[in-house]
C-alpha positions, -999 to 999 in steps of 0.1 A, spaced: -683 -608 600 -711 -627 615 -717 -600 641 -719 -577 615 -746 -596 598 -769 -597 634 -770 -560 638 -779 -557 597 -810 -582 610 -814 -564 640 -818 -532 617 -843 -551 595 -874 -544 615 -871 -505 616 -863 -501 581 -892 -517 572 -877 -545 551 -879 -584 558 -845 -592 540 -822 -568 529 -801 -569 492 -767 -548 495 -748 -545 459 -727 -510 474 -691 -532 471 -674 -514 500 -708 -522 523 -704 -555 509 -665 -561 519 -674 -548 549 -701 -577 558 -686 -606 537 -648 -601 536 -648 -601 499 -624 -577 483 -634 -585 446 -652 -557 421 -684 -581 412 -703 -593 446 -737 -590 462 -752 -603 495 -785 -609 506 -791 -607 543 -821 -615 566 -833 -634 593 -828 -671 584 -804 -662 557 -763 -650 549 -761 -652 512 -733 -642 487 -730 -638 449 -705 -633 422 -695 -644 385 -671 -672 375 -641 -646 376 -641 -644 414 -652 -680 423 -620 -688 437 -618 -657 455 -646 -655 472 -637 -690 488 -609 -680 505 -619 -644 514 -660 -649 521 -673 -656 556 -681 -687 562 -716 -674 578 -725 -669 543 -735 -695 516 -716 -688 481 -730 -687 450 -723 -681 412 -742 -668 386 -746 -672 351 -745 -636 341 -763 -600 361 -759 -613 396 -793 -599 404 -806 -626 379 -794 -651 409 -819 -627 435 -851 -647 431 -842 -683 440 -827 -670 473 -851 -651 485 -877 -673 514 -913 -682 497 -942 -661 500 -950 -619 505 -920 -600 516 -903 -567 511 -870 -568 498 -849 -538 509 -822 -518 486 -794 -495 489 -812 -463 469 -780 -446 472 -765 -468 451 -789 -486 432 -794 -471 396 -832 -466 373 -821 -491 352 -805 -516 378 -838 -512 397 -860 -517 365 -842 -543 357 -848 -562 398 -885 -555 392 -887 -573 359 -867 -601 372 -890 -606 411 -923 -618 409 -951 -596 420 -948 -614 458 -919 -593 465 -919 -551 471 -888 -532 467 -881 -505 497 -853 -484 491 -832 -482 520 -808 -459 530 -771 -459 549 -784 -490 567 -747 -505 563 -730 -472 563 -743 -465 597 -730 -496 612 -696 -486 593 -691 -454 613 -685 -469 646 -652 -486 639 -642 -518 660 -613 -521 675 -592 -540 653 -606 -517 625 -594 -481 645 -559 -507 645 -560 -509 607 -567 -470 605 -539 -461 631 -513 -480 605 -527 -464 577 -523 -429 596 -484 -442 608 -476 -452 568 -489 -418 557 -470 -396 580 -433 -414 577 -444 -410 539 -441 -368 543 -415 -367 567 -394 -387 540 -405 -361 512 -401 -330 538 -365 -340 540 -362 -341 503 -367 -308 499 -400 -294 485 -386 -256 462 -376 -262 429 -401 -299 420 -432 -295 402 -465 -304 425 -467 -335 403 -434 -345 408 -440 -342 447 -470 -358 442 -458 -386 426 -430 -395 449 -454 -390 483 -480 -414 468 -446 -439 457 -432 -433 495 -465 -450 505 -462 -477 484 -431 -486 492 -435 -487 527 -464 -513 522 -497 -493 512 -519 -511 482 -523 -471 470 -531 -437 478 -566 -431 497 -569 -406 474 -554 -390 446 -527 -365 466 -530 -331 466 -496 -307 465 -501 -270 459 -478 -239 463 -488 -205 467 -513 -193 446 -526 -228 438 -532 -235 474 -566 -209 478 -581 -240 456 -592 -266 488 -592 -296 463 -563 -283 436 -547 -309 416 -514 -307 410 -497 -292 383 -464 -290 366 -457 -256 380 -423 -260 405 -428 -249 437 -412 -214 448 -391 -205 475 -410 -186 501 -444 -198 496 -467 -219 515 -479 -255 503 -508 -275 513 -499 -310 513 -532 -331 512 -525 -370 516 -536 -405 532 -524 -442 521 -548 -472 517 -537 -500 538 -554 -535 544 -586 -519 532 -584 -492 556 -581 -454 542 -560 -419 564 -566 -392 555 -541 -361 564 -533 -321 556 -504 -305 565 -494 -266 554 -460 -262 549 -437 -231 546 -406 -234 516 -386 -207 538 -401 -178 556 -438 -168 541 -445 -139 556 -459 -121 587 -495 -122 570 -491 -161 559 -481 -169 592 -509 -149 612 -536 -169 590 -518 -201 598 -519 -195 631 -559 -182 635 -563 -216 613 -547 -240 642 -563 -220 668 -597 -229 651 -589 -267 645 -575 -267 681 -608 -254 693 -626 -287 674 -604 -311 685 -611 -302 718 -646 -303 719 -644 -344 705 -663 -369 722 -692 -386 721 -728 -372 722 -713 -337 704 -735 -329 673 -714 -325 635 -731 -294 634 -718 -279 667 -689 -290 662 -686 -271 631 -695 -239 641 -668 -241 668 -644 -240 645 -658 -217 623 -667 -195 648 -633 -188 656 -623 -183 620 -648 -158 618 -634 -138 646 -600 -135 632 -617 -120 602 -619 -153 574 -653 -165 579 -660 -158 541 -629 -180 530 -637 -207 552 -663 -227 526 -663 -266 534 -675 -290 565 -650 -291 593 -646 -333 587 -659 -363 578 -658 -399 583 -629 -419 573 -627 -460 572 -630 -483 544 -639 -455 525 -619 -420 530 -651 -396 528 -681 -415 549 -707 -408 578 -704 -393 600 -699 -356 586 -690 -324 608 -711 -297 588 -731 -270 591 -758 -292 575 -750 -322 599 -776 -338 617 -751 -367 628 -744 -368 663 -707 -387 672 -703 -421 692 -675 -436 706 -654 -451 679 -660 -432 652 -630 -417 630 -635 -384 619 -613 -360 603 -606 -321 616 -596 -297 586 -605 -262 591 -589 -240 565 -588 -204 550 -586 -198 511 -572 -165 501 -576 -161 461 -543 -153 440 -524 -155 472 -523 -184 495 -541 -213 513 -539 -231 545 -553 -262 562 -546 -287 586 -561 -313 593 -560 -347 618 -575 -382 618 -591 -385 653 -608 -413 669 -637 -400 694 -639 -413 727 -665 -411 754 -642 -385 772 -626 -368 741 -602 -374 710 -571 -401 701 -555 -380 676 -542 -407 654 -522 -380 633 -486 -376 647 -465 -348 626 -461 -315 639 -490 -287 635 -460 -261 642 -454 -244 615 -430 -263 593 -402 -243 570 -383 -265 550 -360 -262 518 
């Protein structure tokens, strides 16, 4: 943790800020350790601090670096802001992505005129993206849970349950075999339903004959997977199968380009490119990836409209996929790590078609 905290102050000077106040919890876990739902730190040159309310006292004693000094406040934790702050003129830097109008009203009442407020933005999340080594360990169990999860459903049987019901026991699966929760609420949908990218499921039963997208990841010490598998409830059809196929062509044709120093954008159109040729380009409507780590959607993104560039250690995910209306959708999608020379693909279960009953 105190590592982390140097490369925040190393970040200090070029976002323009003197000491930096981070309230985004999950960018807070990540520098202090703390796991509770009421914390802040403060961070700058000469200074660790950390803040929470008599609920979490406890907590944070047994979970808070010890490069940080602790502290409890009465009430708002930003009333406990001012007296940590060093004396005289200095720019206090804030998370506008996350800071609210009111929550920053409310921190300019409570400064004195000595201190400016500078928004600042993904300082923290850009030090998240690049994943160190124990935290790529953390995301490789996650991905190990998640898969054992759906081969245990895929041998239940999918034809004749209700997307809920399948939803249900895949998310209990996880739990069971040691994840705090999903990463995400799981999506399972048959046939139709499946040309919706982000369908939630339903209490329709699947049909025999259909294809099912099967969206899932688990949550395990912290660390999110994220996974999408198409599968086939018998024999789809010559046209369901040709889309499947021109689907894992293109995410085969992203994986491969993986490594470090290749642009989100150009990634992207790889990808797309090649769903374009087989005729989809039109169905094909999201990003190719993102980010996954403590949180399952985070920088860097693999976009049309990316700007982000990918380092070694990032996590990313791949998920081309084609969206027919009324009659069928299909992705797939891994959880990669990027290297210098190309991709660890932590995802293990078959991209072969799968039938099952």
């Amino acid at each position: 943790m105190s590592a982390r905290v140097e490369r925040v102050n190393e970040r200090l000077p070029e976002a323009g800020v003197d000491v930096m106040l981070v309230t985004e919890l999950i960018n807070v876990r990540y520098l202090t350790g703390y796991t509770g739902s009421n914390g802040i730190a403060l961070i700058g040159a000469d200074r660790a601090e950390f803040v929470t309310d008599f609920r979490y006292v406890e907590q944070a004693e047994q979970e808070v670096d010890p490069a940080f000094g602790r502290h409890r406040a009465a009430q708002d934790l930003l009333d406990a802001v001012d007296e940590m702050l060093p004396a005289g003129p200095l720019r206090l830097g804030f998370e506008d992505a996350h800071v609210s109008v009111r929550a920053h009203a409310s921190l300019r009442e409570l400064l004195p005129e000595r201190v400016e407020l500078v928004g600042v933005t993904d300082l923290v999340e850009s030090l998240r993206a690049v994943k160190e080594p124990e935290e790529v360990a953390r995301i490789r169990a996650a991905t190990e849970l998640a898969d054992t999860a759906l081969e245990s459903l895929l041998t239940e049987g999918l034809a004749g349950r209700s997307e809920r019901d399948l939803a249900l026991a895949l998310e209990l699966r996880m739990r069971e075999l040691g994840a705090s929760g999903p990463s995400f609420e799981p999506i399972v949908a048959g046939g139709p339903h499946g040309a919706l990218p982000h369908a939630q499921p339903r209490e329709e039963r699947v049909e025999r004959g259909e294809l099912v997208v099967l969206d899932w990841g688990a949550r395990l010490d912290g660390y999110c997977s994220d996974c999408t598998r198409t599968v086939a409830t018998g024999e789809p059809g010559e046209e369901a199968r040709a889309v499947y196929d021109l689907v894992l062509q293109a995410q085969l044709a992203g994986l491969e380009e993986i490594r470090s120093g290749c642009g989100g954008r150009e990634l992207d159109a790889i990808a797309r490119s090649a769903i374009a040729s087989g005729g989809h380009g039109e169905q094909f409507g999201h990003g190719l990836g993102h980010g996954v780590g403590l949180d399952v959607h985070e920088a860097p993104r693999l976009s049309q409209r990316s700007d982000d560039v990918l380092a070694a250690g990032n996590v990313v995910t791949v998920e081309p996929g084609v969206y027919l209306p009324g009659r069928f959708g299909v992705r797939i999608e891994d959880l990669v790590v990027v290297g210098e020379e190309g991709p660890d693909v932590l995802t293990r279960i078959t991209k072969e078609l799968i039938l099952t009953d």
